[in-house]
N, CA and C of each residue as an Amber inpcrd file, in Angstrom:
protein
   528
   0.8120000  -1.1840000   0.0000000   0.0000000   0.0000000   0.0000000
   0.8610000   1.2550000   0.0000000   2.3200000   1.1100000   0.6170000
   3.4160000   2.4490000   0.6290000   3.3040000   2.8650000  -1.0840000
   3.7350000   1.9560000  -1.9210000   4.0370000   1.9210000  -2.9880000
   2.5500000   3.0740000  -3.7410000   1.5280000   2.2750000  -3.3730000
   0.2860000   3.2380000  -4.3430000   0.4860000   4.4760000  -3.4410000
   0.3960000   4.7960000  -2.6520000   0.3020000   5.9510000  -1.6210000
   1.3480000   6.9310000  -2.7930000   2.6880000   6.1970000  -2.7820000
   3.7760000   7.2240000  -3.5540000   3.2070000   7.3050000  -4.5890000
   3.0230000   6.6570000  -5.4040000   2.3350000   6.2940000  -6.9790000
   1.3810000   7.5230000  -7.2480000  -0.0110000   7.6150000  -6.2600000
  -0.8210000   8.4870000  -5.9410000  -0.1820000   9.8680000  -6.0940000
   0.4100000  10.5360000  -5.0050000   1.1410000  11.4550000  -4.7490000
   1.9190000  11.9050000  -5.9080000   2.9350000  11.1050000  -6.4600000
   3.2990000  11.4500000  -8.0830000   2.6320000  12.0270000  -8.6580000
   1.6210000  11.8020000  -9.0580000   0.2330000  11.6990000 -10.2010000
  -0.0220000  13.3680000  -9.7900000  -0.8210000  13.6530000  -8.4640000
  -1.1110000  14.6210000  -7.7560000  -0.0610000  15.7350000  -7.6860000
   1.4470000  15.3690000  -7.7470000   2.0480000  16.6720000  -7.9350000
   2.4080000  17.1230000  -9.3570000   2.4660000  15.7330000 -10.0340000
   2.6140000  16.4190000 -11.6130000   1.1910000  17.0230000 -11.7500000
   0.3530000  16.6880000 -11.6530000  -1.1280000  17.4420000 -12.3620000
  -1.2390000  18.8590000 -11.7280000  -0.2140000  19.2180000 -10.6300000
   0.1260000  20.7970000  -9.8450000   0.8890000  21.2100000 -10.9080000
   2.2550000  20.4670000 -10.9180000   3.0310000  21.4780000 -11.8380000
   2.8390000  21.5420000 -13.3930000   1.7850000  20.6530000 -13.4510000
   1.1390000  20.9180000 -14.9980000   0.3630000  21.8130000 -14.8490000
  -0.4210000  22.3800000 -14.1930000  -1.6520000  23.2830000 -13.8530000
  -0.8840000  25.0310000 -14.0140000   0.2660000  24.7120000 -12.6570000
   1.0870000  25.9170000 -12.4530000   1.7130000  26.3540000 -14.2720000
   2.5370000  25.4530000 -15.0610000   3.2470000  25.7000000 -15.6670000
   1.7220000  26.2880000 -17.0500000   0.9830000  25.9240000 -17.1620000
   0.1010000  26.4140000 -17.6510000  -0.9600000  27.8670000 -17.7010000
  -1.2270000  28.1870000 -16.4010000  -1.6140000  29.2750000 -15.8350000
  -0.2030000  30.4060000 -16.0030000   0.9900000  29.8410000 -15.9940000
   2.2190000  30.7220000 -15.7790000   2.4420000  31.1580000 -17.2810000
   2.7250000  30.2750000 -18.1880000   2.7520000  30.1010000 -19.5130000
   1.9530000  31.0340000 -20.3790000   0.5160000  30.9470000 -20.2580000
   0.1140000  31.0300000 -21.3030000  -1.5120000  32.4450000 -21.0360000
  -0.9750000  32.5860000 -19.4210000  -2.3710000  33.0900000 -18.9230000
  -3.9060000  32.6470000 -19.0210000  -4.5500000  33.5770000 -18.8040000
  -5.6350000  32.6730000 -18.5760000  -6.8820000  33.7670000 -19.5950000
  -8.2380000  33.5740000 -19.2850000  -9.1260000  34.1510000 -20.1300000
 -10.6080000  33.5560000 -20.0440000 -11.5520000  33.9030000 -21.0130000
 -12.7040000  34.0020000 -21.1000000 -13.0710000  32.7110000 -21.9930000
 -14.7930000  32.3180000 -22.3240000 -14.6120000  31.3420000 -23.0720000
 -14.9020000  31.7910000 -24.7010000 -15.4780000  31.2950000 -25.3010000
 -15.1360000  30.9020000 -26.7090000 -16.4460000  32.6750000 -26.8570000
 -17.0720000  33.0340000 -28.2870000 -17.6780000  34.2950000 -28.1890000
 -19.1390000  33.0270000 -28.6130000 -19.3530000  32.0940000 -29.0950000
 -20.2210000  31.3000000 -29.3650000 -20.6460000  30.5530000 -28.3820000
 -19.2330000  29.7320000 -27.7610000 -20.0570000  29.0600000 -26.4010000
 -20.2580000  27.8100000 -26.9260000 -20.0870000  27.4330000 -28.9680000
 -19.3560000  26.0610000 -29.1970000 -18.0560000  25.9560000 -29.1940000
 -17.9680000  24.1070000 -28.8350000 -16.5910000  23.8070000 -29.6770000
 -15.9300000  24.5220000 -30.9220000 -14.5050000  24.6890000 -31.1680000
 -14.4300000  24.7840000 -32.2270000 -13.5880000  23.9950000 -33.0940000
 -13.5610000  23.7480000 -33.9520000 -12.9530000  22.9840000 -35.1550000
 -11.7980000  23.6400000 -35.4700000 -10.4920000  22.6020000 -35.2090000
  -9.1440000  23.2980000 -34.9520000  -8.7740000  22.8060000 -36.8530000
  -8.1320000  24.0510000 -37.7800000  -7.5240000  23.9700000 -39.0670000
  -6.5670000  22.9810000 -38.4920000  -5.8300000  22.3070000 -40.0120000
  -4.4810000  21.4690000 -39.6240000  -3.6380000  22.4380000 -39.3340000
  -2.7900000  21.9160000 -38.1500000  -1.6260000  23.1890000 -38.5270000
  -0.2910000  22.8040000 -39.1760000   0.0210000  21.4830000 -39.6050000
   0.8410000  21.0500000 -40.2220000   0.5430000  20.7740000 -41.6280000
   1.4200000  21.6750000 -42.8510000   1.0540000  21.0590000 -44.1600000
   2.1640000  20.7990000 -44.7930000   1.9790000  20.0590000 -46.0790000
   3.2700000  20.1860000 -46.3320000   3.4720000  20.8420000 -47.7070000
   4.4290000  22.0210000 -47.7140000   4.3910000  23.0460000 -48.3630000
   3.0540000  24.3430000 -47.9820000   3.4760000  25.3820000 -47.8900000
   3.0660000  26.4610000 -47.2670000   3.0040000  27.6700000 -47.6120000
   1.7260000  28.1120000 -47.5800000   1.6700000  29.4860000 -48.7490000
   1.2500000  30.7690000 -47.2620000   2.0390000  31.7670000 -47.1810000
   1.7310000  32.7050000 -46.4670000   1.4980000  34.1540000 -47.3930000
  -0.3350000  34.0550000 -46.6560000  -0.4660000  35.2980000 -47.9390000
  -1.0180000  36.4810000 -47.1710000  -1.7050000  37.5790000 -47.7510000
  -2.2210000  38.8150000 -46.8690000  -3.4720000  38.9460000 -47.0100000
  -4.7540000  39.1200000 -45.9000000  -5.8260000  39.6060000 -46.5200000
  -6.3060000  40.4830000 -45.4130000  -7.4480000  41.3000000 -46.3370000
  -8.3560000  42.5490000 -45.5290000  -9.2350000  41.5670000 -44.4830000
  -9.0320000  41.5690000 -42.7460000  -9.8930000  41.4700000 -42.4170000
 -10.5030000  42.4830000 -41.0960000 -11.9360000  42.6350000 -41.3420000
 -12.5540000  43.9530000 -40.5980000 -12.1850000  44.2150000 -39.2740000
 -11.8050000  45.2630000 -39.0440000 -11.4610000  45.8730000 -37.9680000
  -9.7810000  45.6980000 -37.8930000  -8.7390000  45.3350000 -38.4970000
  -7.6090000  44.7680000 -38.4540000  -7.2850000  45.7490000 -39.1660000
  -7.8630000  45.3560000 -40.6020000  -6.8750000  45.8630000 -41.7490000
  -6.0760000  44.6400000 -42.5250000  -4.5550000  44.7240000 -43.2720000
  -4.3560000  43.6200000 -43.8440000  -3.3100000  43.1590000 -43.1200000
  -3.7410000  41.9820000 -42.8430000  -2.6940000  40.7760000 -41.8420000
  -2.3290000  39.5390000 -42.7530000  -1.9390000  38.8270000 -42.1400000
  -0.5000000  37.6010000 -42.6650000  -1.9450000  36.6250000 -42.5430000
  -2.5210000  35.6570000 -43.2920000  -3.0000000  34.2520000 -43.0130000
  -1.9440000  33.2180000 -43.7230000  -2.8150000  31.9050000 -43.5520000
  -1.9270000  30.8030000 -44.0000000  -2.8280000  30.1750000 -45.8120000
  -2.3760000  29.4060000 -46.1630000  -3.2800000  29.5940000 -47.2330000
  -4.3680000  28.9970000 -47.7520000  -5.1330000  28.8930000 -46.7760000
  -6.4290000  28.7040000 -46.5650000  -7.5390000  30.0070000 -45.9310000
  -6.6520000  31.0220000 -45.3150000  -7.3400000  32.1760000 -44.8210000
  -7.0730000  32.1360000 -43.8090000  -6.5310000  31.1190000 -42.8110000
  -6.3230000  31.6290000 -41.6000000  -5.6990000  32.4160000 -40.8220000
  -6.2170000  33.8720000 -40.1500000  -5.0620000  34.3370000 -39.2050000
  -3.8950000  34.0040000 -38.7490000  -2.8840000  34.3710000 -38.8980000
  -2.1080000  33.7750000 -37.8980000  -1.7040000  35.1750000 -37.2710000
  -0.9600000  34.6770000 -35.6390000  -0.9150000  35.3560000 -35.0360000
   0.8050000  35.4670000 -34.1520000   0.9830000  36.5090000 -33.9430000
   1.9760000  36.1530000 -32.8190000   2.2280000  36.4440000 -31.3290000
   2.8170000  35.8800000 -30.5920000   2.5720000  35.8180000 -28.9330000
   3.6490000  36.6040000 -28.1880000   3.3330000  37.8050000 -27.6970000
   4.1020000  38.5210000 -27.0650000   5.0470000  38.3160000 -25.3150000
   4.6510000  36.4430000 -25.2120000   5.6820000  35.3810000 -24.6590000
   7.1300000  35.3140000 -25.2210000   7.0800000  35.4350000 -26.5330000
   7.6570000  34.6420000 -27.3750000   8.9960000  36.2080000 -28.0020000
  10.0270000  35.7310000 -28.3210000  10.9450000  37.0260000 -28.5760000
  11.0400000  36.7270000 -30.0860000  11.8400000  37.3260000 -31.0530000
  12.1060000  37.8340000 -32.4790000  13.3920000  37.8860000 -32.6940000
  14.2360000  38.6620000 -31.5180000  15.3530000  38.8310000 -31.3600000
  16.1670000  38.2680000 -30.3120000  16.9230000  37.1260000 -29.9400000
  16.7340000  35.9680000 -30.6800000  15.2660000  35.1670000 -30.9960000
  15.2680000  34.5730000 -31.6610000  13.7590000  34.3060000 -31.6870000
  13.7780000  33.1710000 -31.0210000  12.5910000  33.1340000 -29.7730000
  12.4660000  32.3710000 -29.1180000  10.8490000  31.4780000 -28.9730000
  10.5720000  30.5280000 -28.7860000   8.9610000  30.0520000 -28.8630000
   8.6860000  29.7880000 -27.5160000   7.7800000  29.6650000 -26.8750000
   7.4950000  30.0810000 -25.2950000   5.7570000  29.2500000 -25.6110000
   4.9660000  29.4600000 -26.3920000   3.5260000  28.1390000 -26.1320000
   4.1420000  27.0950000 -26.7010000   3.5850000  26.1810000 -25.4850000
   3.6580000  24.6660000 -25.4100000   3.0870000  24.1030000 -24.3480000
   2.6800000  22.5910000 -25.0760000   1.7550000  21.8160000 -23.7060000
   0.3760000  22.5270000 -24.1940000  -0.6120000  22.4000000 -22.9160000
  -1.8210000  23.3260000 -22.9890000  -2.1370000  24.4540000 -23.9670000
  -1.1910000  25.2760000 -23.4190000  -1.0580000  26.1460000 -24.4350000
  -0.8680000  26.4030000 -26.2030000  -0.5240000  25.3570000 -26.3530000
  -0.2450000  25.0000000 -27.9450000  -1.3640000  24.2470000 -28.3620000
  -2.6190000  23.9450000 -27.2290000  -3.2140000  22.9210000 -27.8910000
  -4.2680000  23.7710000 -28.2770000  -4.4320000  25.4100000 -27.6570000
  -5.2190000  26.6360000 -27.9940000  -4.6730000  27.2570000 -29.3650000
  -3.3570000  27.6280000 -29.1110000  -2.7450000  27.9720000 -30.1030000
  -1.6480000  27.5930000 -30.6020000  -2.0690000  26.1520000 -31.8480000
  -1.3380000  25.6050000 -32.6930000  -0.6710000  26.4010000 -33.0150000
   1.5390000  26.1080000 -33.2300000   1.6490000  26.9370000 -34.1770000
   1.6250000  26.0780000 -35.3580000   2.1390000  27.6370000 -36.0660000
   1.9450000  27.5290000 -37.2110000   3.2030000  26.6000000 -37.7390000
   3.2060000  25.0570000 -38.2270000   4.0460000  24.3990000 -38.7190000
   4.2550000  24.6040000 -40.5530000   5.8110000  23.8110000 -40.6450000
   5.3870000  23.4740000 -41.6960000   6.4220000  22.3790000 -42.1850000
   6.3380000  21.7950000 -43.0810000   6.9810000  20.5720000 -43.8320000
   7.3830000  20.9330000 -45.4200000   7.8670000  21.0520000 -45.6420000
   8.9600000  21.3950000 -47.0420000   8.6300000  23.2170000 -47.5000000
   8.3520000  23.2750000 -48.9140000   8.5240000  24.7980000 -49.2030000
   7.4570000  25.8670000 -48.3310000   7.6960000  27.0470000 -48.4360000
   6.8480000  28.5250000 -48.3390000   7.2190000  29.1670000 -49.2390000
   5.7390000  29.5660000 -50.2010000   5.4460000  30.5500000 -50.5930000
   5.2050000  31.7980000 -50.4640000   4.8830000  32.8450000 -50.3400000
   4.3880000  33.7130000 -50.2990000   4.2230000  34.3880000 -51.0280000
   2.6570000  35.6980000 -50.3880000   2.0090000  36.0680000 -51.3450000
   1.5920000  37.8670000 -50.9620000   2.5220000  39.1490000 -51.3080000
   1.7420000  39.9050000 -50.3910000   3.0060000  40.4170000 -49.1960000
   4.1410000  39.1820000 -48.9130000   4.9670000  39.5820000 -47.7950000
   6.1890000  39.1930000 -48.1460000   7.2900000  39.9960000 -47.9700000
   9.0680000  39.8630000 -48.1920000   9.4610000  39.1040000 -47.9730000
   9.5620000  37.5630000 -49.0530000  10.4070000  36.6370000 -48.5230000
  11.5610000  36.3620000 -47.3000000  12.0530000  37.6520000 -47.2020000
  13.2570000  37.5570000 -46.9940000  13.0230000  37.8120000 -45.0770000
  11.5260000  37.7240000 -44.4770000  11.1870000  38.2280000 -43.4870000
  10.3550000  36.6400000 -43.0450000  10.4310000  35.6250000 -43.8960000
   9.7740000  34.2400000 -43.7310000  11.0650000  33.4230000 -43.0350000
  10.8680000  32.5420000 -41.8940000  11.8120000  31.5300000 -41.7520000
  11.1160000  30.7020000 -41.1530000  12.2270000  29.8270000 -40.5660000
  11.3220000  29.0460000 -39.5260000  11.9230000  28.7470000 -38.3500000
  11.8690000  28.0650000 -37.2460000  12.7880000  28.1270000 -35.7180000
  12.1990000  26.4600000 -35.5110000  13.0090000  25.5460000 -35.2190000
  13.0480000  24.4470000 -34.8150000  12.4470000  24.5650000 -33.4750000
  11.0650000  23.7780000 -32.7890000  10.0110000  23.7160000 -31.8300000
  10.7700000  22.5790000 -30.9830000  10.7780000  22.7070000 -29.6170000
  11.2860000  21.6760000 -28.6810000  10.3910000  20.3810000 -29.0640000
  10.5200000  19.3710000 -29.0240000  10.3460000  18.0680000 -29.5140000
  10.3870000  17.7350000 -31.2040000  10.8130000  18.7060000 -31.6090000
  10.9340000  18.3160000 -33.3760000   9.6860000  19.5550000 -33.8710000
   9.5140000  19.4800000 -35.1680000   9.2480000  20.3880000 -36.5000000
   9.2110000  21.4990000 -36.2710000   9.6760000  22.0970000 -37.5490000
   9.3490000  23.6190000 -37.5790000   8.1970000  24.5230000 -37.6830000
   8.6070000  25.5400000 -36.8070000   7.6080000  26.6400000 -36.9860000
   7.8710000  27.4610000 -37.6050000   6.9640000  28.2020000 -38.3680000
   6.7460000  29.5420000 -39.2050000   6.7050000  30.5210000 -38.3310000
   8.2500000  31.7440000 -38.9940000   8.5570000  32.9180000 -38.4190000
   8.4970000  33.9690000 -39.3340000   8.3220000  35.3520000 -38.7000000
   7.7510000  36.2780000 -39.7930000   8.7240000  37.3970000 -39.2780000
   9.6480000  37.9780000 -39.4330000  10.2890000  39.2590000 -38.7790000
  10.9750000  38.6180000 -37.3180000  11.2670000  36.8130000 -37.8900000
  11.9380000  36.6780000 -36.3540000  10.4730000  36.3820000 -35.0050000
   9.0660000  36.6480000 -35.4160000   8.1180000  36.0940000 -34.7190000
   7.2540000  34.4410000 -34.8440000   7.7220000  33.9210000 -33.9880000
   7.0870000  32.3770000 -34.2330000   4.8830000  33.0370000 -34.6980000
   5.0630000  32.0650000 -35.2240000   3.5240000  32.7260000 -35.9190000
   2.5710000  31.0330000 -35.5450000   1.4540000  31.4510000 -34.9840000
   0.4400000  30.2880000 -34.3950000  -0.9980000  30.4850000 -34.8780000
  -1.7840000  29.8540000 -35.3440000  -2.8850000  30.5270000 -35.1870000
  -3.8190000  30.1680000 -34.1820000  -4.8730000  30.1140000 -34.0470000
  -5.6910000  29.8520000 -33.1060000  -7.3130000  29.1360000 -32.7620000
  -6.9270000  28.6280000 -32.2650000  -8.5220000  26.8060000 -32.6250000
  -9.7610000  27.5970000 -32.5520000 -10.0080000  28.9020000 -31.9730000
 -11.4170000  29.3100000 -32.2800000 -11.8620000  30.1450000 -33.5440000
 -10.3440000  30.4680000 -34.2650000 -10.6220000  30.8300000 -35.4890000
 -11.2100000  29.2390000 -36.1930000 -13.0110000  29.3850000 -36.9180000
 -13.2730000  28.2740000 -37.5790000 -13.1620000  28.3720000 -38.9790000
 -13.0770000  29.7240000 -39.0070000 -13.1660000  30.1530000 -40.5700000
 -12.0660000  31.0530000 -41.1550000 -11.7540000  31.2910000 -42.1440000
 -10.9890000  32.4750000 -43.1270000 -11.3500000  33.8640000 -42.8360000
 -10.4620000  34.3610000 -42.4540000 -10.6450000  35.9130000 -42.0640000
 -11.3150000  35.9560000 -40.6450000 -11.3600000  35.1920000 -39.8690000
 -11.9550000  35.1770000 -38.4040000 -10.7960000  36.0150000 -37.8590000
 -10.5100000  36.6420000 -36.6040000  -9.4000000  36.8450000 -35.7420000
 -10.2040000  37.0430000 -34.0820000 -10.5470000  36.0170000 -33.6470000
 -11.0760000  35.7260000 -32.0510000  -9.5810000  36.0530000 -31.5810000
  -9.0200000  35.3880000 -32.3880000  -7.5440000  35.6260000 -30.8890000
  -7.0810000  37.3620000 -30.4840000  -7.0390000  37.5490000 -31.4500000
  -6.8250000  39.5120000 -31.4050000  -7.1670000  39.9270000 -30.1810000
  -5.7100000  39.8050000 -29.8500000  -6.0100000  40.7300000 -28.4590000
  -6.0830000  39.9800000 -27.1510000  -6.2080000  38.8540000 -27.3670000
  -6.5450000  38.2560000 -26.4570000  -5.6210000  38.2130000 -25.0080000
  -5.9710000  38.4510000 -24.1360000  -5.1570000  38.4200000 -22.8220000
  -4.0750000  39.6170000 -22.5720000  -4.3560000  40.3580000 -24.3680000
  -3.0710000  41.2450000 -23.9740000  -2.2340000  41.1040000 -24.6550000
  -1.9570000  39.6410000 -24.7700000  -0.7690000  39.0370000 -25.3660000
  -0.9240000  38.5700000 -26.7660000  -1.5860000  38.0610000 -27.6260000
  -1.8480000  37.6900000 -28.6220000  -2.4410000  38.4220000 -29.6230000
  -1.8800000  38.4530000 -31.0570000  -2.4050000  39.6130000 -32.0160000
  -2.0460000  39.1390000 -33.4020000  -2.9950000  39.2670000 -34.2900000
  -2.9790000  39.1590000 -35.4290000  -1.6740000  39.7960000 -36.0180000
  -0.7230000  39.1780000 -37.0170000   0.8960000  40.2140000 -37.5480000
   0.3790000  40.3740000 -38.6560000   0.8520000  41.6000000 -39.0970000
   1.3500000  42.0590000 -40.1450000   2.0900000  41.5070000 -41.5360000
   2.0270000  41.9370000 -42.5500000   3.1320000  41.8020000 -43.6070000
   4.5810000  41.8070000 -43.0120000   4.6840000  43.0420000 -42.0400000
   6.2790000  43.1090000 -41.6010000   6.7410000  42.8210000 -40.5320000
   5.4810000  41.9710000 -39.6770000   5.6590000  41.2540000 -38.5330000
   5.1180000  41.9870000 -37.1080000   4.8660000  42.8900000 -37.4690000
   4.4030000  43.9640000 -36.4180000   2.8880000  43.2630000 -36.3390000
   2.3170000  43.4980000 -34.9460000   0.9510000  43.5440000 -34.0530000
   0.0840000  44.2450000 -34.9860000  -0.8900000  43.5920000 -35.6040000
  -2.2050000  44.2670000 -36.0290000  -2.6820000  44.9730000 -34.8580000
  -3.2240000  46.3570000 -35.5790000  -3.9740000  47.3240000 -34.1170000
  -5.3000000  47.0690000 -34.7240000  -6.3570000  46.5940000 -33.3580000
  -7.9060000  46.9440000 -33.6170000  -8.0320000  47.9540000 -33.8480000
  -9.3340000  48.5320000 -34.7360000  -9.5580000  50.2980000 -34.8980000
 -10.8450000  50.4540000 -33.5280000 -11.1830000  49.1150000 -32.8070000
 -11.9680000  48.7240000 -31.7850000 -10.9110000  49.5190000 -30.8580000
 -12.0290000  49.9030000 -29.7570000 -11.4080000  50.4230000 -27.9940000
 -11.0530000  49.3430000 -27.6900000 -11.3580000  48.1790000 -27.9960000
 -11.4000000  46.4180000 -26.9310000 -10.0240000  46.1240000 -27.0710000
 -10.1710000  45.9310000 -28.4920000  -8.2080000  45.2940000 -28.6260000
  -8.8180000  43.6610000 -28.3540000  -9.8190000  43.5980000 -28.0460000
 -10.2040000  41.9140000 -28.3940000 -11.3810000  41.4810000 -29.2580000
 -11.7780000  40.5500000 -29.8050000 -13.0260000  40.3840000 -30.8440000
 -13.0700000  39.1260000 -30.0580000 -13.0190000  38.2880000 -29.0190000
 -13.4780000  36.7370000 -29.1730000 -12.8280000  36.5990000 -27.3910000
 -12.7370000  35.1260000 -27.3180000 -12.3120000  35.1540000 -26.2430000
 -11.5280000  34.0070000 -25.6900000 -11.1230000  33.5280000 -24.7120000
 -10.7900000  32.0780000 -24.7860000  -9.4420000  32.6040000 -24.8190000
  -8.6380000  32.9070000 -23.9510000  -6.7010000  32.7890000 -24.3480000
  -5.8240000  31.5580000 -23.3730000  -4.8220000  31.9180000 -23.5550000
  -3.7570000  30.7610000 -22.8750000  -2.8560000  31.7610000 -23.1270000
């Protein structure tokens, strides 16, 4: 019975420092603006088109090439470029992977890379910003994450923070 007692206790302090490292990570927030599930895009493709489009209240931001926002996390540095969601947090906001070429469409090649993610593949970087998008975007041209917590914001062509022309600075809700 010593043995389950420890066994127990294990279990009980990892599910603390999973809790802590999560709340610390990624902050916390509101729920979804619908109040459904949402339907997470793939975030791994292989070959990758990063293009620009008008969406309301933004202006023109970076999607992937299907329409999705992507975004970047003001956790996370440029200079060196560093990635900071993971765990929990990544499971809100996938980044943005990818597997062989990028295209682009709209933004300076020369401002596209990518940064090797702790456990293997690469992520898509824009000006040196790891770029993610986000599971409550369900559709093309959505941006729920904008703003979110503070920390999270639709980028730019040149990697810079989309500004809402909104007082909120958020459209949706739900962060990490």
């Amino acid at each position: 019975m010593h043995a389950t007692t420890k066994h127990l206790t294990g279990y009980a302090a990892t599910g603390v420092a999973v809790l802590t490292l999560t709340l610390a990570g990624c902050g916390s927030g509101g729920g979804s603006a619908s109040g459904a599930p949402a339907a997470t895009p793939a975030a791994a493709t292989t070959g990758t088109t990063l293009m620009t489009a008008k969406v309301a209240k933004l202006g023109t931001v970076v999607t992937d090439g299907k329409g999705y926002v992507l975004y970047r996390f003001d956790a996370d540095s440029a200079h060196p470029t560093k990635v900071s969601c993971y765990g929990t947090c990544a499971v809100v906001w996938p980044a943005a992977t990818v597997k062989g070429s990028v295209t682009v469409k709209g933004i300076h090649k020369s401002l596209v890379s990518t940064v090797k993610r702790t456990g293997g593949g690469s992520q898509l970087t824009l000006a040196g910003w790891p770029l993610y998008r986000y599971d409550k975007d369900t559709k093309p041209k959505q941006a729920h994450g904008q703003g979110v917590d503070g920390t999270w914001w639709a980028v730019t062509p040149s990697g810079a923070k989309a500004m809402t022309s909104a007082a909120s600075g958020s459209s949706g809700g739900g962060g990490y």
